[in-house]
C-alpha positions as CSV (number, residue, x, y, z in Angstrom):
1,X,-11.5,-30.9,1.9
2,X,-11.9,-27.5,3.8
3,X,-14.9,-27.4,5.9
4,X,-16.3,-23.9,6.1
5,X,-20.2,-22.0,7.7
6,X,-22.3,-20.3,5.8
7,X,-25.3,-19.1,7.8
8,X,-24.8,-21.7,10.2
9,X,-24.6,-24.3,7.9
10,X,-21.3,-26.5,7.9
11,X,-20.2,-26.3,4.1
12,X,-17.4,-28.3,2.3
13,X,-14.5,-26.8,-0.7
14,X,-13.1,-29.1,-2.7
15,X,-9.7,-28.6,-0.5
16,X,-7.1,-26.8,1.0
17,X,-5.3,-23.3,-0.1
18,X,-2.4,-23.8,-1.6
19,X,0.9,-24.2,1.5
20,X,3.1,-21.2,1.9
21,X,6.0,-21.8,0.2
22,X,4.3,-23.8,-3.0
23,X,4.4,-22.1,-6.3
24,X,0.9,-20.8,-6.8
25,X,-1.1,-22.8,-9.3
26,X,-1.3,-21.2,-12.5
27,X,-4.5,-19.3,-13.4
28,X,-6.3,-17.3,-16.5
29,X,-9.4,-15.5,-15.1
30,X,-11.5,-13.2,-17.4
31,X,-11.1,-9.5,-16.5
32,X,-14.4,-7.0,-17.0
33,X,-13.3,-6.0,-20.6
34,X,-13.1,-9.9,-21.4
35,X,-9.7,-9.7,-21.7
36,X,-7.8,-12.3,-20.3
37,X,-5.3,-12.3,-17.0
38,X,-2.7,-15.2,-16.4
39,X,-0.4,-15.5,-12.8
40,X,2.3,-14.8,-15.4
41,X,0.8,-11.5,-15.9
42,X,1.6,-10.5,-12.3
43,X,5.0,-12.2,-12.2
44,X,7.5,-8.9,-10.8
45,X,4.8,-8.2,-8.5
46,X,3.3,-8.7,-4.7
47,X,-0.3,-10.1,-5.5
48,X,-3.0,-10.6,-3.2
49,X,-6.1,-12.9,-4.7
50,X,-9.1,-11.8,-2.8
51,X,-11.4,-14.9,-3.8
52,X,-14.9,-15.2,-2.9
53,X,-18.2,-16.2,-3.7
54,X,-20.2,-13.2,-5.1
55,X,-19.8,-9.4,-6.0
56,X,-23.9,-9.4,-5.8
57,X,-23.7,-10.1,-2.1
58,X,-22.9,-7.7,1.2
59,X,-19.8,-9.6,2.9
60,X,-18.3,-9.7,-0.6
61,X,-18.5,-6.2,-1.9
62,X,-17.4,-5.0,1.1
63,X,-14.1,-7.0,0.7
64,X,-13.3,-5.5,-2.5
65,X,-14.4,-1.9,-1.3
66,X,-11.8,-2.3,1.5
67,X,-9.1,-4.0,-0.7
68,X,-9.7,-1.0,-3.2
69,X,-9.3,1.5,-0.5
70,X,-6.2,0.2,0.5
71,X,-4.6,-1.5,-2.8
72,X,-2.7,1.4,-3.3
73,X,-0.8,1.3,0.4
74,X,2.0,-0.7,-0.9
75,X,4.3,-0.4,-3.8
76,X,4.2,-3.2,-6.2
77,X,1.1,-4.8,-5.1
78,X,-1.5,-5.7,-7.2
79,X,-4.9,-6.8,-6.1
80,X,-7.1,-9.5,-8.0
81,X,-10.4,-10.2,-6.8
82,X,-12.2,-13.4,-7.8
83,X,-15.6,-15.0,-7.9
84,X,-17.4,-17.1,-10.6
85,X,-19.5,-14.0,-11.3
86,X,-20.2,-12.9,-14.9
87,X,-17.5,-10.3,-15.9
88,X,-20.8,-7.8,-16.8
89,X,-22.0,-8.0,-13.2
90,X,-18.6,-6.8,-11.8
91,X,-18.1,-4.4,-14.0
92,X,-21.4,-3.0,-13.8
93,X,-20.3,-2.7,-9.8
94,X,-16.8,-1.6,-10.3
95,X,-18.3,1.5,-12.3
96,X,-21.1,1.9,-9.8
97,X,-18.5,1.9,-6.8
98,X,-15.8,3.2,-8.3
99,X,-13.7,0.9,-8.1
100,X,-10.5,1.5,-9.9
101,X,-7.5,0.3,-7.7
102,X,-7.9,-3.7,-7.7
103,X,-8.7,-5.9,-11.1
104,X,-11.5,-8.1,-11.0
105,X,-12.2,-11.2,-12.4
106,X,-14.0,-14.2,-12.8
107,X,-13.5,-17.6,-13.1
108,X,-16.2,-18.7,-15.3
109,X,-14.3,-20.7,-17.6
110,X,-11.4,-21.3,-16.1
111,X,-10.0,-24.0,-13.3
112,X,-9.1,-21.4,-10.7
113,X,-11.7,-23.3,-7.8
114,X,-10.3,-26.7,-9.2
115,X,-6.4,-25.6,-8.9
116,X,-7.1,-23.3,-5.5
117,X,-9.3,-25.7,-4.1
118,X,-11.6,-23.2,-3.2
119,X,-14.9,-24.4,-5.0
120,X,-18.2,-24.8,-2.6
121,X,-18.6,-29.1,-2.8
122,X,-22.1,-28.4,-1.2
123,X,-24.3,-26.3,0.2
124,X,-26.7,-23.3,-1.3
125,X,-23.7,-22.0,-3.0
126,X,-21.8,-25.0,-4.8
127,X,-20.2,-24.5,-7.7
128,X,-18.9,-20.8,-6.4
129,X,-15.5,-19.6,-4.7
130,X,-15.2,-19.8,-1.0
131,X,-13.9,-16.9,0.6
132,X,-10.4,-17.2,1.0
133,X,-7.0,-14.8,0.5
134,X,-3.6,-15.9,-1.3
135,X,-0.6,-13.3,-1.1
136,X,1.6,-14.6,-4.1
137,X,5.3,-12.6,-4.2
138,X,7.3,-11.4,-7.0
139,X,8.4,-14.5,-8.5
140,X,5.1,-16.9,-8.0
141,X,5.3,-18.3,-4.1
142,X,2.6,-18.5,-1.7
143,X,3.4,-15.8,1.5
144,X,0.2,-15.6,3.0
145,X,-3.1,-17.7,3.1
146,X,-6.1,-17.5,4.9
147,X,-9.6,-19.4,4.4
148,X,-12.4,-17.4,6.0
149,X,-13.9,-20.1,8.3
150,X,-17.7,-18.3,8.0
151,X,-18.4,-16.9,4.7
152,X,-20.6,-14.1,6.7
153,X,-17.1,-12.8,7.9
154,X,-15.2,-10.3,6.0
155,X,-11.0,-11.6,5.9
156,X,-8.5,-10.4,8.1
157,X,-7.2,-7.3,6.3
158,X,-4.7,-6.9,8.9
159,X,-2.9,-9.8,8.8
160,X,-2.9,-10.2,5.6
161,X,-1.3,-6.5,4.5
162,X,1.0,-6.7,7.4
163,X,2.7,-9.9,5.1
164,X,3.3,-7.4,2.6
């Protein structure tokens, strides 16, 4: 298991991110219009999976803001953000923000936490996503991963588009 802070707090996942070089684990999250979106889906293209724990909280909005700004820096990239939030919740903050260059989605009834190891074991916030980043390529391999250590702290944008 991944050991992670929140508030100071020392706070267990179920595991590690998937190893660069693995095929990603297969996933089918629920997009805002309830329509579903597989790993097949984004097979041809760069992916990055910005997971984390909740649209409804500072830290985490801000991460999609900034992956929305700069989604459209690269060709062929598409950006998926995931939490366990209700698909009305982020669409409600998508059309509030204006978010309109990532997809979000949830994993509310899916085993995306389970097959990314990235569910909260403990803590105020078990049972959501850690914050974490995957960077899948083109044909379903793992380029990039990064598990925030503190869930206060945004992820390294840098390093992670500098992969791409």
């Amino acid at each position: 298991m991944s050991k992670v802070m929140r508030k100071g707090e020392l706070v267990e996942t179920l595991g590690e991110l998937p190893k660069v070089g693995d095929a990603a684990p297969d996933f089918t999250l629920v997009k805002t219009d309830l329509s579903e979106i597989s790993l097949a889906d984004l097979k041809g293209s760069k992916t990055i999976l910005n997971i984390f724990p909740s649209i409804d909280t500072p830290t985490c909005a801000r991460s999609v803001r900034e992956f929305n700004k700069r989604a459209t820096e690269n060709k062929n990239v598409k950006v998926l953000c995931v939490s366990a939030d209700l698909p009305f919740a982020s669409s409600r903050f998508c059309a509030t923000e204006g978010i309109d260059n990532v997809i979000v989605a949830s994993s509310f009834r899916s085993d995306f936490g389970k097959d990314y190891e990235v569910t909260f074991t403990s803590g105020l916030l078990k049972g959501l996503l850690s914050r974490a980043v995957v960077i899948i390529d083109e044909n379903g391999k793992v380029i990039y991963t990064e598990q925030v250590s503190d869930t206060s702290h945004e992820p390294d944008y840098e390093k992670a588009l500098a992969i791409l």
